[in-house]
mmCIF file as gemmi writes it, N, C-alpha and C atoms, coordinates in Angstrom:
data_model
loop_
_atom_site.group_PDB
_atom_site.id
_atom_site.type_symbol
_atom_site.label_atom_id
_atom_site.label_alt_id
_atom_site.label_comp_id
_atom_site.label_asym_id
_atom_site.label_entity_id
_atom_site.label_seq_id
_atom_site.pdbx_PDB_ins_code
_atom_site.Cartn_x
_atom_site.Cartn_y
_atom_site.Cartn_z
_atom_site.occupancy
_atom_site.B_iso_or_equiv
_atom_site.pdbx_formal_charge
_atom_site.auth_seq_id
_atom_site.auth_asym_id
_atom_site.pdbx_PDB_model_num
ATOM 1 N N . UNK Axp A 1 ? 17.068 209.936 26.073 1 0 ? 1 A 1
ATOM 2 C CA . UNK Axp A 1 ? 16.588 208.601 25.78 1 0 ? 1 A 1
ATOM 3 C C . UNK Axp A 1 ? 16.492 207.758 27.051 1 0 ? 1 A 1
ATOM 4 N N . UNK Axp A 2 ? 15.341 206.73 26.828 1 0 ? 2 A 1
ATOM 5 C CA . UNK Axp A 2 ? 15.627 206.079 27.86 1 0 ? 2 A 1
ATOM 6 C C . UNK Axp A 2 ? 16.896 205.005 28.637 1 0 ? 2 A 1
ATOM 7 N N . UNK Axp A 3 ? 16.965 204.77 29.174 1 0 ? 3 A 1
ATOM 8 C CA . UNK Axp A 3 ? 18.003 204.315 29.693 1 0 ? 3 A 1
ATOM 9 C C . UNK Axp A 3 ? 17.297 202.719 30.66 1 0 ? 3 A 1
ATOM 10 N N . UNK Axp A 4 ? 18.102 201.641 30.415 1 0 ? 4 A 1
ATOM 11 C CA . UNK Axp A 4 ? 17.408 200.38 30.589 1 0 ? 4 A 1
ATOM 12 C C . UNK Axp A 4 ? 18.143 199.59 32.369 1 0 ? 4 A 1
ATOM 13 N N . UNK Axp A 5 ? 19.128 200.317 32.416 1 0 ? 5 A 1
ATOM 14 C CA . UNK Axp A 5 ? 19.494 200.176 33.836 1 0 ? 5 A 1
ATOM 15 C C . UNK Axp A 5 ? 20.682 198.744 33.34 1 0 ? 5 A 1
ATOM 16 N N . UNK Axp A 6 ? 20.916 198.505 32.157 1 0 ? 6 A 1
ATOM 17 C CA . UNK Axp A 6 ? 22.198 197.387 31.939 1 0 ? 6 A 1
ATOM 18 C C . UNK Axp A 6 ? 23.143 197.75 31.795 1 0 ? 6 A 1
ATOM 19 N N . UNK Axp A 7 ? 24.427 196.984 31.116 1 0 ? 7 A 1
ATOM 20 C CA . UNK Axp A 7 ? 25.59 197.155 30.739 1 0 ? 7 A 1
ATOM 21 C C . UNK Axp A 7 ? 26.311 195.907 30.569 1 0 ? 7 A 1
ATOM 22 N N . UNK Axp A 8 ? 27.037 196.276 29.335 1 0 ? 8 A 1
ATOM 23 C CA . UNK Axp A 8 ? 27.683 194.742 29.202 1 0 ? 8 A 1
ATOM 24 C C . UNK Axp A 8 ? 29.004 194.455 29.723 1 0 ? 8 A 1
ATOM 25 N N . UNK Axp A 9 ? 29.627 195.715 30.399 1 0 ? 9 A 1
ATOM 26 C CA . UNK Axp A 9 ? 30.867 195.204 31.345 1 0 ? 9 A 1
ATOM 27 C C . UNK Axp A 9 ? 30.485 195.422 32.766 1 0 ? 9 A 1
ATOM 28 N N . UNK Axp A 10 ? 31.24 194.755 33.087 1 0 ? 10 A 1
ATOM 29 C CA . UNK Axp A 10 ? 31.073 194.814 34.721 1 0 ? 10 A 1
ATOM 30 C C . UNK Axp A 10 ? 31.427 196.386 35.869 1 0 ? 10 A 1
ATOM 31 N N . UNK Axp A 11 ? 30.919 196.794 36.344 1 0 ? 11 A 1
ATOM 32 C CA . UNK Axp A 11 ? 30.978 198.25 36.972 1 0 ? 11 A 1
ATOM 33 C C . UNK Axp A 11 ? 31.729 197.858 37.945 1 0 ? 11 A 1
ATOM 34 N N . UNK Axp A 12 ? 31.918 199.244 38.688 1 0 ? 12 A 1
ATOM 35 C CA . UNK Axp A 12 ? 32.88 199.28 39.981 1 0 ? 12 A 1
ATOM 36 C C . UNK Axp A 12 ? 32.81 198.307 40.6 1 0 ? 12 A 1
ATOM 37 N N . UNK Axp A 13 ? 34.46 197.483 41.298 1 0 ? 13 A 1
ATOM 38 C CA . UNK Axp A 13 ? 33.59 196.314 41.996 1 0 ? 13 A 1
ATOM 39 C C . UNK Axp A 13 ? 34.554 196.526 43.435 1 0 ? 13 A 1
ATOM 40 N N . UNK Axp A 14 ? 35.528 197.557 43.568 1 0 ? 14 A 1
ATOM 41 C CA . UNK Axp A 14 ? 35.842 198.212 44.553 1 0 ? 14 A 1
ATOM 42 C C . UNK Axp A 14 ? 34.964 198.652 45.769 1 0 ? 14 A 1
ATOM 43 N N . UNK Axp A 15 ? 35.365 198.322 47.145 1 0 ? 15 A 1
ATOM 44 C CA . UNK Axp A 15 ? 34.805 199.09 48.001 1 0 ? 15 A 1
ATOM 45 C C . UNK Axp A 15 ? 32.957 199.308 47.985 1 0 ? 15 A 1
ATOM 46 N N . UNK Axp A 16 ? 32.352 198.139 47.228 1 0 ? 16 A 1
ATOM 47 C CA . UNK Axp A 16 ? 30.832 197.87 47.043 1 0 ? 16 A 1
ATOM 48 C C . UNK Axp A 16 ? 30.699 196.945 48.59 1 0 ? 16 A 1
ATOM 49 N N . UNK Axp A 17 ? 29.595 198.213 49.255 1 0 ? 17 A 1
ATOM 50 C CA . UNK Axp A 17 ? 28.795 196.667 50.22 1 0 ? 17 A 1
ATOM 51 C C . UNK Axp A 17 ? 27.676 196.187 50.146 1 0 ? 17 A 1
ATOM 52 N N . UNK Axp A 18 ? 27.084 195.235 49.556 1 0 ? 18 A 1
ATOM 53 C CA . UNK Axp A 18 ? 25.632 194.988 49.178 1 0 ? 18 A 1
ATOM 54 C C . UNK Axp A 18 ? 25.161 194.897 50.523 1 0 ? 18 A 1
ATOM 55 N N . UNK Axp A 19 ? 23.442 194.892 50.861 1 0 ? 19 A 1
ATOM 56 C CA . UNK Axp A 19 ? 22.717 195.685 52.035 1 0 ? 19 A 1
ATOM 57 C C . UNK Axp A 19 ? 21.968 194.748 52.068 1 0 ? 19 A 1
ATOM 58 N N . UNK Axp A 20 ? 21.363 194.548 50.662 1 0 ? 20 A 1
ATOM 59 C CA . UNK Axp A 20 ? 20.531 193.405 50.647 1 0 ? 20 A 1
ATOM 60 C C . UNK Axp A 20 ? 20.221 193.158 49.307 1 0 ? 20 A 1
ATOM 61 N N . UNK Axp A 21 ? 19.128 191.989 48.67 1 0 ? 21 A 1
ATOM 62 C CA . UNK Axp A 21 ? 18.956 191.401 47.47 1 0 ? 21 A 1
ATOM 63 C C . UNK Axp A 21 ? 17.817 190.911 48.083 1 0 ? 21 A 1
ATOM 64 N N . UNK Axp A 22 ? 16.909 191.094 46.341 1 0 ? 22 A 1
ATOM 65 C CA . UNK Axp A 22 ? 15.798 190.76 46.502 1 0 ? 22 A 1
ATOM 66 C C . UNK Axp A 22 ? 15.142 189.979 45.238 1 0 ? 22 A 1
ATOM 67 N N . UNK Axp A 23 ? 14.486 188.961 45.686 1 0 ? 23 A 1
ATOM 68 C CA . UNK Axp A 23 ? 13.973 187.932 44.618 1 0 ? 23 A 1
ATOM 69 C C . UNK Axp A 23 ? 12.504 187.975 44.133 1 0 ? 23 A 1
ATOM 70 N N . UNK Axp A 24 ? 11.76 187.879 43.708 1 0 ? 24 A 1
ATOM 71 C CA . UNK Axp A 24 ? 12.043 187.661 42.216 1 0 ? 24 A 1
ATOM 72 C C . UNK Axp A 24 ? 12.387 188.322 41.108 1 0 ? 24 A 1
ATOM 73 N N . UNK Axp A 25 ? 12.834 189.917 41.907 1 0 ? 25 A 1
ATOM 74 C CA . UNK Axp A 25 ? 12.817 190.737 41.038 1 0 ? 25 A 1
ATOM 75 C C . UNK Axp A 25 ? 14.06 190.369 39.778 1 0 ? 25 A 1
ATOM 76 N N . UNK Axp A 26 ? 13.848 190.283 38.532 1 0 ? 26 A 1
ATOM 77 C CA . UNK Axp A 26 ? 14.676 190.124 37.332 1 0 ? 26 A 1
ATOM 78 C C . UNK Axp A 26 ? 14.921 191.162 36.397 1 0 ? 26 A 1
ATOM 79 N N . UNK Axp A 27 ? 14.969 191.126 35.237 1 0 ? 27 A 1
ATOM 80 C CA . UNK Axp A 27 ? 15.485 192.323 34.348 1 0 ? 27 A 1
ATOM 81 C C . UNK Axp A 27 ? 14.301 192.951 33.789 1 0 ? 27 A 1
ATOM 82 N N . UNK Axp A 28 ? 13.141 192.551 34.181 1 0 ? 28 A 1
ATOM 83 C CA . UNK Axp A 28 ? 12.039 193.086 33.44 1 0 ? 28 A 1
ATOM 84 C C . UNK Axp A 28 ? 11.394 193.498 35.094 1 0 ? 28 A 1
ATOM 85 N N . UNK Axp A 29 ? 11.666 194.102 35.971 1 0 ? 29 A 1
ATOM 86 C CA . UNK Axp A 29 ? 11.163 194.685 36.695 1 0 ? 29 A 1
ATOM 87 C C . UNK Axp A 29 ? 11.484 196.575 36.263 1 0 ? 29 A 1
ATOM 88 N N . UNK Axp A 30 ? 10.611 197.436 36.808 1 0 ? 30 A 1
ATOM 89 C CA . UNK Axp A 30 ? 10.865 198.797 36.843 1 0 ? 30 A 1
ATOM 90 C C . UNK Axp A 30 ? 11.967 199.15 37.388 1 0 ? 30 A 1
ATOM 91 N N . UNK Axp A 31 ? 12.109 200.183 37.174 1 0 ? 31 A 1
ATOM 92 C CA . UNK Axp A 31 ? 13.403 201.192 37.801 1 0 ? 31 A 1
ATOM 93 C C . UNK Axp A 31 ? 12.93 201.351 38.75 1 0 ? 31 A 1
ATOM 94 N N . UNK Axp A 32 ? 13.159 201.384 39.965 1 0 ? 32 A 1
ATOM 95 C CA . UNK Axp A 32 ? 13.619 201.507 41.715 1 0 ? 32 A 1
ATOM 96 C C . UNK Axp A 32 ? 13.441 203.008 41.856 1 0 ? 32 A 1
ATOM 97 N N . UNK Axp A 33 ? 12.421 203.398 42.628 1 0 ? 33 A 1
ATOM 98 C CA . UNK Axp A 33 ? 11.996 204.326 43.118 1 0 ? 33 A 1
ATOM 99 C C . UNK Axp A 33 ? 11.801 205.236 44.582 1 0 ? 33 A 1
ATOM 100 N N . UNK Axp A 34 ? 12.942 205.498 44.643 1 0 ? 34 A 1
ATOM 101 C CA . UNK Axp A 34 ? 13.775 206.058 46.317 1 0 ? 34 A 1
ATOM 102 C C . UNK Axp A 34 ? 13.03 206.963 47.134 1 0 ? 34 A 1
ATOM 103 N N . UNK Axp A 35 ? 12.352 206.758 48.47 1 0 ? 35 A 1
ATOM 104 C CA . UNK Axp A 35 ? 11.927 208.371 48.761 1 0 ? 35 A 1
ATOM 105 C C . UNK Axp A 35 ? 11.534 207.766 49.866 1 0 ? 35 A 1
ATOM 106 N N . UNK Axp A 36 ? 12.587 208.903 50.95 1 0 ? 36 A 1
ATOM 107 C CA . UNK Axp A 36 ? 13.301 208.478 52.435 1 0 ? 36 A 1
ATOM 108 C C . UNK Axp A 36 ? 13.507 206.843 52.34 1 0 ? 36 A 1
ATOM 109 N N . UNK Axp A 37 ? 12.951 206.378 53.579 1 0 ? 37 A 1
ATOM 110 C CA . UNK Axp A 37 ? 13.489 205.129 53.87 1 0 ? 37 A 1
ATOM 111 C C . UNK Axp A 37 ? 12.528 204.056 53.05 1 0 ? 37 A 1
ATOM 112 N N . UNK Axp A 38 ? 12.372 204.04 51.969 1 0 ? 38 A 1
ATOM 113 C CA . UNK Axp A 38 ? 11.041 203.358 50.89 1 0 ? 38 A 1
ATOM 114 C C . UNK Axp A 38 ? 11.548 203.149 49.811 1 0 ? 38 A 1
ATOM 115 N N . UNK Axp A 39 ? 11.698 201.925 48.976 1 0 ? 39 A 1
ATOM 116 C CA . UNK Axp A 39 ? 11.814 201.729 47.721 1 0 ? 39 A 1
ATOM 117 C C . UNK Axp A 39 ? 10.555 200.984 47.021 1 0 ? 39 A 1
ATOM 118 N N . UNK Axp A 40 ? 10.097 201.782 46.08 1 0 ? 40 A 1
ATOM 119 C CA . UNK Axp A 40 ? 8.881 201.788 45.281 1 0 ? 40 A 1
ATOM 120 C C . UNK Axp A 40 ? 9.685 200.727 43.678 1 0 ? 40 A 1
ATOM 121 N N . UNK Axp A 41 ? 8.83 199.505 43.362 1 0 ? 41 A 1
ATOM 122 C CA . UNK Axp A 41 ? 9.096 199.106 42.167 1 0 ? 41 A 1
ATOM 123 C C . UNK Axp A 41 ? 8.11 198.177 41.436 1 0 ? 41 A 1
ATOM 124 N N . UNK Axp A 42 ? 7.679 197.877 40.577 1 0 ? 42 A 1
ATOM 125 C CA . UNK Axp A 42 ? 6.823 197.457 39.996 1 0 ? 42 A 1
ATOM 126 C C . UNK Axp A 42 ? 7.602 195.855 39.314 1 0 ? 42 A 1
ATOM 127 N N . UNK Axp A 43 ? 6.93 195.041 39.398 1 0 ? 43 A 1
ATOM 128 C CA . UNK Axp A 43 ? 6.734 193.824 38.509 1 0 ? 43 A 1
ATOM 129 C C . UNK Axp A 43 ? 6.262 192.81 38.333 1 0 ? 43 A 1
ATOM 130 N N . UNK Axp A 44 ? 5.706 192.264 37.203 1 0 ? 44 A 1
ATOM 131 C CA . UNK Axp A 44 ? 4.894 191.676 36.878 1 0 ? 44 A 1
ATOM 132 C C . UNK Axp A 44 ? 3.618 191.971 37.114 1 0 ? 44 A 1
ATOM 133 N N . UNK Axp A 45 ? 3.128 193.281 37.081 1 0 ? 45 A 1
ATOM 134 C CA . UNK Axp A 45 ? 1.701 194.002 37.383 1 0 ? 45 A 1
ATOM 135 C C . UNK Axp A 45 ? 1.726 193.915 38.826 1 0 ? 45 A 1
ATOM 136 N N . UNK Axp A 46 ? 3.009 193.349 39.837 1 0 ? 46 A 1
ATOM 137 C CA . UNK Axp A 46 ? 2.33 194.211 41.174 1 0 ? 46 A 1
ATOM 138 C C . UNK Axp A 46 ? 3.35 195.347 41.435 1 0 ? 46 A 1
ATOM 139 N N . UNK Axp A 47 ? 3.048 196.342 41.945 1 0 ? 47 A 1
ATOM 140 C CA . UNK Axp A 47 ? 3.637 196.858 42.926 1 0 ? 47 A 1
ATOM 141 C C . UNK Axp A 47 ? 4.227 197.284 44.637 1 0 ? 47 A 1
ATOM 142 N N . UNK Axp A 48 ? 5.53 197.197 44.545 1 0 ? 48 A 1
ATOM 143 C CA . UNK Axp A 48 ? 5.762 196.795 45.523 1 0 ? 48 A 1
ATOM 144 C C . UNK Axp A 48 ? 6.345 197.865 46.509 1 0 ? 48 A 1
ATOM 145 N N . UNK Axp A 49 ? 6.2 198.235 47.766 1 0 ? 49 A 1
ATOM 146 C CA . UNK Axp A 49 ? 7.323 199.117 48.563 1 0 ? 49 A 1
ATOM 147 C C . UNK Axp A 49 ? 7.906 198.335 49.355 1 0 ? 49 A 1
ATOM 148 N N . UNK Axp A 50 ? 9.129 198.316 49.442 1 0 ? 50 A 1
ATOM 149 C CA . UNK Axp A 50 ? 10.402 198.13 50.557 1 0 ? 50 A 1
ATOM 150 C C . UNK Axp A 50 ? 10.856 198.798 51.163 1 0 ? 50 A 1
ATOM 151 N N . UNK Axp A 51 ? 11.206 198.337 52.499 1 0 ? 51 A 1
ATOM 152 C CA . UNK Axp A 51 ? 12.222 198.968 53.058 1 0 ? 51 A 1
ATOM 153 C C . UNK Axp A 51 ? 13.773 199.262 52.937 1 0 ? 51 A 1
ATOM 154 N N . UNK Axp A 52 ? 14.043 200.645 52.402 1 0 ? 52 A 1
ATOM 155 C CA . UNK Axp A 52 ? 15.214 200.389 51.641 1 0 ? 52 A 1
ATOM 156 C C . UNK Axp A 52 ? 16.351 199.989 52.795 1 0 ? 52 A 1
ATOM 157 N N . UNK Axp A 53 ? 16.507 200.001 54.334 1 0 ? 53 A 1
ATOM 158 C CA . UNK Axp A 53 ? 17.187 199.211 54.895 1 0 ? 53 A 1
ATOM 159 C C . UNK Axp A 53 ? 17.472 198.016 55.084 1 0 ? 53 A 1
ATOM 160 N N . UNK Axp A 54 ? 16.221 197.418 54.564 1 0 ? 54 A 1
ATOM 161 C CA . UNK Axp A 54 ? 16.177 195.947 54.927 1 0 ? 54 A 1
ATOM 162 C C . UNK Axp A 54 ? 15.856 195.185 53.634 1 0 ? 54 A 1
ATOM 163 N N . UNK Axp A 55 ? 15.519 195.717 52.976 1 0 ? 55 A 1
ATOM 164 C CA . UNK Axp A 55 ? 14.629 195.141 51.768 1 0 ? 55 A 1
ATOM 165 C C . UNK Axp A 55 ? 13.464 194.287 52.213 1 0 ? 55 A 1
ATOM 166 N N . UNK Axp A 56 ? 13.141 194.126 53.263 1 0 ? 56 A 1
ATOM 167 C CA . UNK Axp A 56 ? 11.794 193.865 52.901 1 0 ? 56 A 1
ATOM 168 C C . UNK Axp A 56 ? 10.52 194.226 52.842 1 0 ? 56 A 1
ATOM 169 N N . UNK Axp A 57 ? 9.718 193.419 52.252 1 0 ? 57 A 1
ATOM 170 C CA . UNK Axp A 57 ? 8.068 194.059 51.381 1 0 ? 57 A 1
ATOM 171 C C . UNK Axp A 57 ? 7.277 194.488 52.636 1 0 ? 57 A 1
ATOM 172 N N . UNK Axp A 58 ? 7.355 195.434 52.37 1 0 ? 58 A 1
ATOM 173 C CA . UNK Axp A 58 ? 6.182 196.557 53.225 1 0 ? 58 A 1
ATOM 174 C C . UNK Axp A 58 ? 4.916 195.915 52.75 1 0 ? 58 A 1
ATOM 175 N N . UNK Axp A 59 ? 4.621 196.443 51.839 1 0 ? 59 A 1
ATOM 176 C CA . UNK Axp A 59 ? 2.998 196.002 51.074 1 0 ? 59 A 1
ATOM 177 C C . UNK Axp A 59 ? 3.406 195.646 49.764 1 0 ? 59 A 1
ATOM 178 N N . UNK Axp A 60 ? 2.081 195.483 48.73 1 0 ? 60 A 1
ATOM 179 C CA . UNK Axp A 60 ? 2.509 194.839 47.47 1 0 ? 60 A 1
ATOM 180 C C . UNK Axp A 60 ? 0.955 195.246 46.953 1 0 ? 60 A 1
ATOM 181 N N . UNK Axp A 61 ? 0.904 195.208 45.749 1 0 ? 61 A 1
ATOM 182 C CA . UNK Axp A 61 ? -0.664 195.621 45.162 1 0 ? 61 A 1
ATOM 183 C C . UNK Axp A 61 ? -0.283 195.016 44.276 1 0 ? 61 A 1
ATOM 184 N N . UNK Axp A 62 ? -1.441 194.449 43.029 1 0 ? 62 A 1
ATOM 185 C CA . UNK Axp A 62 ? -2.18 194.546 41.961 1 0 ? 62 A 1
ATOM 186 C C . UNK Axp A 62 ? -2.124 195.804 40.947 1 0 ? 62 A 1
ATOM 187 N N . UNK Axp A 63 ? -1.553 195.621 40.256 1 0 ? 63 A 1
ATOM 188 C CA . UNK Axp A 63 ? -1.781 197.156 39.492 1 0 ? 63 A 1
ATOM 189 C C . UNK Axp A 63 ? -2.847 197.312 38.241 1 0 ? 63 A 1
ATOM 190 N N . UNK Axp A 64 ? -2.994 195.925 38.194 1 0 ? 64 A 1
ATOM 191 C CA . UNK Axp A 64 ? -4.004 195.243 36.534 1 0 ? 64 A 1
ATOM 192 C C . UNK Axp A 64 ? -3.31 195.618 35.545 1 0 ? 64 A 1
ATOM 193 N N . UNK Axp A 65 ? -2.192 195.051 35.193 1 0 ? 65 A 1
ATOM 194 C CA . UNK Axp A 65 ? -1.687 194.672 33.871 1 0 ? 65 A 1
ATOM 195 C C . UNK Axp A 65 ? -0.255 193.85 34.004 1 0 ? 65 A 1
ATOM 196 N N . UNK Axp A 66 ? 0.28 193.375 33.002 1 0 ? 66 A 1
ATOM 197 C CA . UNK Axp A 66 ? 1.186 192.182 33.211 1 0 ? 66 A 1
ATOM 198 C C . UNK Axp A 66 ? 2.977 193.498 33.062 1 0 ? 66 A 1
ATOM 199 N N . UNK Axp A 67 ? 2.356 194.625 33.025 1 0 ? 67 A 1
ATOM 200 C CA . UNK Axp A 67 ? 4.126 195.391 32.575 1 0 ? 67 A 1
ATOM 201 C C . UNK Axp A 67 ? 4.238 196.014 34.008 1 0 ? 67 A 1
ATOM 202 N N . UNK Axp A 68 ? 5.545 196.395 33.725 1 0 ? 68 A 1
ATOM 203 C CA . UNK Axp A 68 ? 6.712 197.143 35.207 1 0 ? 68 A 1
ATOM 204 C C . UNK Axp A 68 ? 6.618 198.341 34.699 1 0 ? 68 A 1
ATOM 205 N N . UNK Axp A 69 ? 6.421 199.16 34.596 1 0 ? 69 A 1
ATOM 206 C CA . UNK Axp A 69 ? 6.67 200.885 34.882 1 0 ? 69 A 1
ATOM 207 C C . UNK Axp A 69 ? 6.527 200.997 36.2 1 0 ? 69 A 1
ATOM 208 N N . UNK Axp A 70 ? 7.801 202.267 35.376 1 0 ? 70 A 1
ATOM 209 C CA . UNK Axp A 70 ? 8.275 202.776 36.637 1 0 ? 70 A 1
ATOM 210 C C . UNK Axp A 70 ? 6.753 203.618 37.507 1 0 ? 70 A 1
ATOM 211 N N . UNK Axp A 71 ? 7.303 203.891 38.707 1 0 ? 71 A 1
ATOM 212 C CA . UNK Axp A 71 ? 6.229 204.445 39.838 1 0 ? 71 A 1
ATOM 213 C C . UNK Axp A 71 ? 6.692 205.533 39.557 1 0 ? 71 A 1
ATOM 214 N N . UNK Axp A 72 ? 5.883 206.743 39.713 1 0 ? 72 A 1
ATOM 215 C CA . UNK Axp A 72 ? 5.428 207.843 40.338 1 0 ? 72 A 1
ATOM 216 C C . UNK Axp A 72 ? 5.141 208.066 41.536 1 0 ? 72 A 1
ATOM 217 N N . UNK Axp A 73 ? 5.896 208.837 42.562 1 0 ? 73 A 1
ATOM 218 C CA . UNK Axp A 73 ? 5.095 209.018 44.174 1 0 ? 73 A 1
ATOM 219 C C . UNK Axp A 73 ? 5.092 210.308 44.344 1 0 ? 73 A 1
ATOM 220 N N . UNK Axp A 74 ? 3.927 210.96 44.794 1 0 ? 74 A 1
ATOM 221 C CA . UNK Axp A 74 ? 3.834 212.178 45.206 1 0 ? 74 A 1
ATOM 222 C C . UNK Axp A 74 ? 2.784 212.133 46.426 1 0 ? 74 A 1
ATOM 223 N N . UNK Axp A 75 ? 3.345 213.114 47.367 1 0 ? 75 A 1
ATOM 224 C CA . UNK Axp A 75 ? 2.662 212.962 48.489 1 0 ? 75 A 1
ATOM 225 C C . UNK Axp A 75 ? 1.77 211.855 48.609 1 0 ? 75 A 1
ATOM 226 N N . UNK Axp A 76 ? 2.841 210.758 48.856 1 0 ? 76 A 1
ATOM 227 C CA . UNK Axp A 76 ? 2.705 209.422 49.649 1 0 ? 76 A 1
ATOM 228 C C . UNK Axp A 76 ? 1.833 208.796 48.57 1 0 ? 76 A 1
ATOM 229 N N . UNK Axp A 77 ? 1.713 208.988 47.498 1 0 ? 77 A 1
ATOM 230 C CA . UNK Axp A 77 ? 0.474 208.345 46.183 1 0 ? 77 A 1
ATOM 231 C C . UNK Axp A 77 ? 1.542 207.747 45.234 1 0 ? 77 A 1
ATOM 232 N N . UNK Axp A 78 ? 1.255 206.439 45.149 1 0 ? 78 A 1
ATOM 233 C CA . UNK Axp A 78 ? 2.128 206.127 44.376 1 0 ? 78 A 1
ATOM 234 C C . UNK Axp A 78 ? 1.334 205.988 42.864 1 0 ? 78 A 1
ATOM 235 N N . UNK Axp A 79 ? 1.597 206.487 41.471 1 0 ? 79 A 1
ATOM 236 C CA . UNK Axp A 79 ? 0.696 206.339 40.179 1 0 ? 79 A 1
ATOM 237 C C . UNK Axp A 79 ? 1.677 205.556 39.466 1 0 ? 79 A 1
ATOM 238 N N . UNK Axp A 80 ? 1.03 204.87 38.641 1 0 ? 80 A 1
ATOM 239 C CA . UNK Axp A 80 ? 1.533 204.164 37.818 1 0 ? 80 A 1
ATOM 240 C C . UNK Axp A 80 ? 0.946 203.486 36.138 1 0 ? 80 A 1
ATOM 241 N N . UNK Axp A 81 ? 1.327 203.618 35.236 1 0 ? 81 A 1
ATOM 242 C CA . UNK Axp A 81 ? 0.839 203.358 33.88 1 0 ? 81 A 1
ATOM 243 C C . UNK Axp A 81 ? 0.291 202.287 33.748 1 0 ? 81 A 1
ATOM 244 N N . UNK Axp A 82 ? -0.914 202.018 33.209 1 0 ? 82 A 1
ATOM 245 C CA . UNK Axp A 82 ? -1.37 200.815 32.83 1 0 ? 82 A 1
ATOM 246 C C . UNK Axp A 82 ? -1.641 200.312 31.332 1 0 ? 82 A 1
């Protein structure tokens, strides 16, 4: 089943170092999409890559539609549902 990325108690809070945070992303963005130094995520119909060191926006697209699904990347192509 799918799995929504929440929880209603609070997780490990031991030995966590946050890296970075990024805005506007909220609870209706896609699941985070890892591959090497790149994080792939969708919301609000754009899509976005980051730098997963830094978090910030590499590029950003248009995807034409108002939902977050998750990305697909294969050899450097990122697909995504519309």
């Amino acid at each position: 089943p799918a799995h929504v990325g929440r929880r209603e108690d609070a997780g490990p809070t031991d030995d966590i170092d946050v890296f970075w945070r990024r805005t506007p992303f909220r609870y209706d963005h896609s699941q985070p999409v890892v591959v090497g130094n790149r994080v792939y995520v969708s919301f609000s119909g754009t899509l976005f890559r980051l730098n997963l060191a830094t978090g910030e926006v590499q590029w950003s697209t248009e995807v034409g539609h108002d939902g977050s699904s998750t990305p697909a990347i294969r050899d450097g192509i990122a697909y995504v549902t519309v």
